[in-house]
C-alpha positions, 0 to 999 in steps of 0.5 A: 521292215521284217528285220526291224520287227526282228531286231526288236523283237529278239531282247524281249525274250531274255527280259521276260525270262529275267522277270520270271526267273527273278519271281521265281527267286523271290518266292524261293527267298520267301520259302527259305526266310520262313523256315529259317525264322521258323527254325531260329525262333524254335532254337532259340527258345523263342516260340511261334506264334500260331493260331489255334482252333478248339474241334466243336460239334456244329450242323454242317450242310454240304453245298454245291455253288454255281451259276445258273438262269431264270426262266418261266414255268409255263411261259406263253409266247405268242407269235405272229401268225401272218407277215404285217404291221403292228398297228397298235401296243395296248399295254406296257411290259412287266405288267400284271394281265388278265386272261384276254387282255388285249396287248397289241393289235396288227394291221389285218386290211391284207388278210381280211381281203384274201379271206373275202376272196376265199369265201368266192371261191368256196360258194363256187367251188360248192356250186361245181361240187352240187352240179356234179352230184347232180350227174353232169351239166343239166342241158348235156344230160337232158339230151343225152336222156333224150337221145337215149329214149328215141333210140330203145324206142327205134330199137322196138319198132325195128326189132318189131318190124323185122319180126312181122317181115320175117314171118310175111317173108315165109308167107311169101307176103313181103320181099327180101329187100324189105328185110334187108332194109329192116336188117341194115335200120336195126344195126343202125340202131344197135350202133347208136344204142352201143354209142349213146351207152358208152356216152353215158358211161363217159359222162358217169366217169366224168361226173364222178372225176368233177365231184372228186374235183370238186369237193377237193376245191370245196375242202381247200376253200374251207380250209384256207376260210380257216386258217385266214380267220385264224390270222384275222382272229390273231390280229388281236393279240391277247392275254392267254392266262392271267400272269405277267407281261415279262417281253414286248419286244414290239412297237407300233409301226414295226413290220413283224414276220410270222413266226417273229415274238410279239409278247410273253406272259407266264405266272411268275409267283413260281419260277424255274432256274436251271443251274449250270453244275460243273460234271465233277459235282453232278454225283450227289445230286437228286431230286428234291434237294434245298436250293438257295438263289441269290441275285447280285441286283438284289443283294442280301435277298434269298429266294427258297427252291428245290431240285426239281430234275437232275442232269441225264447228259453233259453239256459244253458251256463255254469252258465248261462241262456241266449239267444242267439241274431244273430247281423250282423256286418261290418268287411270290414278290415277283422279283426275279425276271426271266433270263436274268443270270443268279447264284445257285447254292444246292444243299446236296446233305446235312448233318446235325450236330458233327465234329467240324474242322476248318478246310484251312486246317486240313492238309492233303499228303498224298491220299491222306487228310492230316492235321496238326493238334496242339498238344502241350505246347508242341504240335502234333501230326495226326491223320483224320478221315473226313465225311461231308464238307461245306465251302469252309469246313470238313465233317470230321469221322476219325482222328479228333476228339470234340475239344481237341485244338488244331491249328491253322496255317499262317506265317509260320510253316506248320510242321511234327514236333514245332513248339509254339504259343497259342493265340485265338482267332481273330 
């Protein structure tokens, strides 16, 4: 098989190369034919015709063309806030709304049950919280309270007691196992005093962890009560500003995801379109410059704008280096969509009243602009320094006079000195 696919293969390269070479010729044919026409018809005494163009003064905008895309203002999306099912669609898509139209409502039954849940949790929670700033479970602190008193009261009545032994004992009134009973009660004593002071302290840290603990839980049930009303409240989805419903991507029945698109509004009466400008074009613009939008939808419409922001960075659009110029336009009919694809016209200056020469008039040698002015009946190089220059035609500010003929290309190759005959524009 390889070398069937060879074999046809190898006689397409000498064809192909036989095509160009013939085109080639042909085109040098067609160069040559013309001079020598050009050639016979100036020896023979008969004169080339050429189209001739009188210079005139005319107001001459400088434009740059380009394509570029519609977009909102103020767009308003509205997002899913939880994951469900959209129940039902109350309004149509390209419809003027009202600030808290209703435009679609989710099922919310999950939610409100997790929201019923969380309002358990918090009245528990709040419980937990009002318990510990009460200083512990109620029956632990009664007894240890209890406990507590008994003891300071052992405490006098041992300490007393020791006292009066100590004293009868220097009277020879009492005995010295009686005070050493006394002595071995009143550490006791002390003993429990230390630990039910300690307990005390165990129980004041404890109490203080579980009314940290516990608000915690109070904060997080609250919290979560909020952002679950929020979901229900979302559940309804409404118009947040009057405008136009411009996307509604859902139907009734399909499952949406938080964060998924349900609808756009935005007032449209006033759109941004940002132009798509190639880098080499982006030095002459500015802020506040003319634009003019056309839709090829809508052919012959016009829709106004200016130049709102100018390009800081360069971007790769396919191809393409460009910078990407935000113009403002008037869309009061409200006939221009969001994300549709337009023609961008951005008038970068105007000049009232100046020469004018036709582009097609102008030859490019080098770094110089020459024309050809017909004088007499002979043609005539001359250099001219141009200004600013539309799609078809340059400012001219040094080398032709208002009145002065040129002439523009055609058949007959344009060259110093050519005889011709003089024929108006068609």
């Amino acid at each position: 098989m390889r070398g069937f696919r060879e074999r046809q293969t190898r006689p397409e390269t000498p064809n192909r190369m036989k095509l160009s070479g013939k085109f080639v010729w042909i085109a040098g044919a067609t160069l040559v034919l013309l001079s020598v026409l050009t050639w016979r018809m100036s020896s023979s005494g008969e004169r080339a015709e050429v189209t001739i163009l009188a210079v005139a003064r005319e107001n001459l905008s400088a434009t740059i063309t380009s394509n570029g895309k519609v977009e909102p203002i103020e767009p308003h999306p509205l997002r899913a806030k939880l994951d469900t099912f959209a129940a039902k669609v109350r309004a149509m898509e390209g419809r003027a709304v009202k600030r808290g139209d209703l435009l679609l409502e989710l099922d919310d039954a999950d939610v409100r049950a997790q929201l019923a849940r969380a309002r358990e949790e918090l009245l528990a929670a709040e419980e937990a919280l009002r318990a510990a700033r009460a200083g512990g479970p109620l029956a632990e602190v009664a007894q240890l309270e209890s406990d507590i008193r008994k003891n300071v009261a052992e405490l006098l009545r041992l300490r007393s007691e020791h006292a009066a032994l100590t004293r009868l004992l220097e009277k020879q009134a009492s005995t010295q196992d009686e005070l050493a009973r006394n002595q071995v009660e009143l550490e006791r004593a002390e003993a429990q005093a230390r630990l039910l002071q300690q307990k005390k302290e165990d129980l004041a840290r404890r109490v203080k962890a579980d009314q940290e603990r516990a608000a915690l839980l109070v904060e997080r049930a609250r919290n979560e009560i909020r952002s679950l009303e929020e979901k229900v409240a979302s559940a309804r989805v409404v118009a947040p500003t009057d405008g136009t419903l411009y996307a509604l991507p859902v139907h009734a029945g399909d499952f949406v995801r938080t964060g998924d698109l349900l609808a756009e509004v935005a007032d449209l009466s006033r759109i941004r379109v940002r132009a798509f400008v190639d880098e080499p074009e982006l030095g002459v613009l500015e802020a506040g410059q003319a634009v003019e939008i056309t839709w090829d939808a809508l052919p012959g419409r016009v829709w106004p704008g200016r130049t709102e922001q100018v390009p800081k960075a360069v971007v790769s659009r396919g191809t393409r280096s460009v910078g990407e110029v935000l113009c403002s336009v008037e869309n009061a009919k409200l006939e221009l969509l969001p994300n549709i694809n337009v023609n961008v016209l951005i008038r970068t200056r105007d000049r009232a009243g100046v020469l004018v020469v036709p582009r097609g008039a102008v030859r490019v040698e080098g770094n110089k602009r020459v024309v050809f002015v017909l004088e007499g009946s002979r043609l005539r190089q001359r250099e001219i320094r141009v200004g600013i220059a539309s799609a078809a035609k340059f400012e001219v500010l040094e080398g032709l006079k208002e009145g002065e003929q040129v002439a523009l290309p055609g058949e007959v190759i344009l060259r110093d000195g050519l005889e011709v005959r003089a024929v108006a524009p068609k």
